[in-house]
C-alpha positions in Angstrom: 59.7 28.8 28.9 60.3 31.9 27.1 63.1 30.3 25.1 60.6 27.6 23.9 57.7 29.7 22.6 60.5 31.6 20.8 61.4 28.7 19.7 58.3 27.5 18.4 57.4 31.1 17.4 60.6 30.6 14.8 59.9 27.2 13.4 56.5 28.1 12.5 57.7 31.5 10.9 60.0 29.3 9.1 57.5 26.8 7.8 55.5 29.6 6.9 57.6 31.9 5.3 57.0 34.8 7.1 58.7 36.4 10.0 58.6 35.6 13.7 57.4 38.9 14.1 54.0 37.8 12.7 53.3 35.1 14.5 51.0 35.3 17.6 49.8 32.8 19.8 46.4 32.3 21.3 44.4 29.9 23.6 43.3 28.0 20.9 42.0 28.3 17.0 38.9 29.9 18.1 40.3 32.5 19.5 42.4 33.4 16.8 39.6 33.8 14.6 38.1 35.7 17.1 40.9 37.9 17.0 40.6 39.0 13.8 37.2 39.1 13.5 36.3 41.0 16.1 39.6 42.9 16.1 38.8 44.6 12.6 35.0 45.6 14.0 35.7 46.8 17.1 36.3 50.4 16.6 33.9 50.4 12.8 30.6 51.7 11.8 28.7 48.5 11.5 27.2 50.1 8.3 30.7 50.2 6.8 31.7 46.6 7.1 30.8 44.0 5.3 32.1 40.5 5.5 31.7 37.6 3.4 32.0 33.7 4.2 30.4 30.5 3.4 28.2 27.9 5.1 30.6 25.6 5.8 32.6 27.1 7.8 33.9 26.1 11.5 31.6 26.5 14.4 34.5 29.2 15.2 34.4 31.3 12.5 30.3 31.6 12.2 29.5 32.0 15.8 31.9 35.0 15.6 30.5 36.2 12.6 26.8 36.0 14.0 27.5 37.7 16.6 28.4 40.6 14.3 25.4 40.3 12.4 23.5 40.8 15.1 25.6 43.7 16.1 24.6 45.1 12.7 27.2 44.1 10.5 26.4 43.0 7.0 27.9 39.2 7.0 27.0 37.8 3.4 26.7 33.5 3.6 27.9 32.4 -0.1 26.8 28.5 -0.5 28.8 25.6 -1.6 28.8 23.5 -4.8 27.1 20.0 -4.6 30.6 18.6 -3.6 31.5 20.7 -0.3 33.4 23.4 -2.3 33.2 27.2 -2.4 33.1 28.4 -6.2 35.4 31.7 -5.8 32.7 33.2 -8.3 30.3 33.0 -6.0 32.6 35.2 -3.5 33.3 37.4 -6.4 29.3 38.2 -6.6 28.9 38.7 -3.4 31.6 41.6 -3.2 29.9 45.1 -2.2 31.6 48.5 -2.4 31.1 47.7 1.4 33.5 44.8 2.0 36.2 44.8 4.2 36.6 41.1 4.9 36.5 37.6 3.5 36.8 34.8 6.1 36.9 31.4 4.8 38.0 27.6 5.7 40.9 26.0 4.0 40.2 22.5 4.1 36.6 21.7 5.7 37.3 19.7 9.0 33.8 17.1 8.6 34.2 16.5 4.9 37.8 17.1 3.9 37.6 19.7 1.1 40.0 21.9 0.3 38.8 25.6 -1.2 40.4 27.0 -4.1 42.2 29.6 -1.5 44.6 31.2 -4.3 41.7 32.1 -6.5 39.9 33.7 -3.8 42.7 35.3 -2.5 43.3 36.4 -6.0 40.0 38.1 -6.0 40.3 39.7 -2.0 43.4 41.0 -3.6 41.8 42.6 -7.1 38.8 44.3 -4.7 41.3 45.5 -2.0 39.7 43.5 0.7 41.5 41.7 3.4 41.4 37.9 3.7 41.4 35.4 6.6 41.4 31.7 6.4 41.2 29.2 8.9 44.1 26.8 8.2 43.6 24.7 11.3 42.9 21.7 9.1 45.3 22.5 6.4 48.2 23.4 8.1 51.1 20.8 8.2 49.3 18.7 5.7 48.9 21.0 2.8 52.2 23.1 1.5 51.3 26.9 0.8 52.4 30.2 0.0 50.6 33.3 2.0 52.0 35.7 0.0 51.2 33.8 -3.5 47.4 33.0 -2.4 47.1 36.5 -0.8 46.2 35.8 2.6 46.6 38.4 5.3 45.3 36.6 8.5 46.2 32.9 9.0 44.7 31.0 11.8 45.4 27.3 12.7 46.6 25.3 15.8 50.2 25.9 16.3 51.2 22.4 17.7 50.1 21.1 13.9 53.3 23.2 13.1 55.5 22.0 16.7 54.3 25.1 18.6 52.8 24.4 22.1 50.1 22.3 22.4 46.9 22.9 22.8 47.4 26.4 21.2 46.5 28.5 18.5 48.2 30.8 16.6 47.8 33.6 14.1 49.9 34.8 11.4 49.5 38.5 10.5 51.3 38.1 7.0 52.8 42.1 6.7 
């Protein structure tokens, strides 16, 4: 068994272009949103945190990030364009001297969008602020570069990418 989650472990570093080393799995997608989410706030002054997302994001993502708003955390909601899509200026005016995180959906999974994830990870990388994005719809169906679209924390399904199924996975790109 150990010898096939390695396996898998490798095969999705591969794909990714990242190393095994940053590849963790998890009981699903959800919780590897979770994990970042409330990973970063556990041990932070709610006051000192601010997070940014949109509204249409995954059931996943936002009931994680209300449950930080109601633990005091500042969680800004940036809307979408008529056609589904985030504008990455509207993330760029919702940036504080207070954010820590952005958190947003590749590709939407109801309408089938796709964000302009490079330009937003353009701008998490110009403001020093870390950036998450739920791939689970994206992954295996779109080709990408973490490193080029400046993504820190990757979550998706791993058996998109032939890991175990019914699992999710993170990628901590170092």
């Amino acid at each position: 068994a150990k010898s096939a989650v390695e396996n898998a472990r490798d095969i999705i570093a591969n794909f990714l272009d990242v190393s095994s080393k940053d590849i963790f799995f998890a009981s699903g997608a959800t919780e590897s949103i979770n994990l970042v989410h409330l990973g970063l706030t556990e041990n932070v002054n709610p006051g000192s945190f601010h997070i940014i997302t949109s509204n249409i994001e995954h059931s996943a993502a936002t009931e994680s990030l209300n449950h930080l708003s109601q633990k005091g955390f500042d969680v800004t909601i940036v809307n979408v364009d008529k056609t589904g899509i985030i504008d990455p200026t509207s993330i760029a005016d919702a940036i504080t001297d207070k954010n820590r995180l952005i958190s947003i959906i590749f590709a939407n999974n109801e309408i089938g969008t796709i964000n302009d994830i490079k330009s937003i990870g353009q701008i998490c990388k110009e403001n020093d602020i870390l950036f998450h994005v739920d791939a689970t719809q994206a992954v295996g169906k779109i080709r990408f570069d973490l490193k080029e679209m400046n993504i820190d924390f990757l979550s998706f399904t791993a058996h998109k990418l032939y890991g175990p199924k019914g699992i999710g996975a993170l990628c901590i790109n170092n």
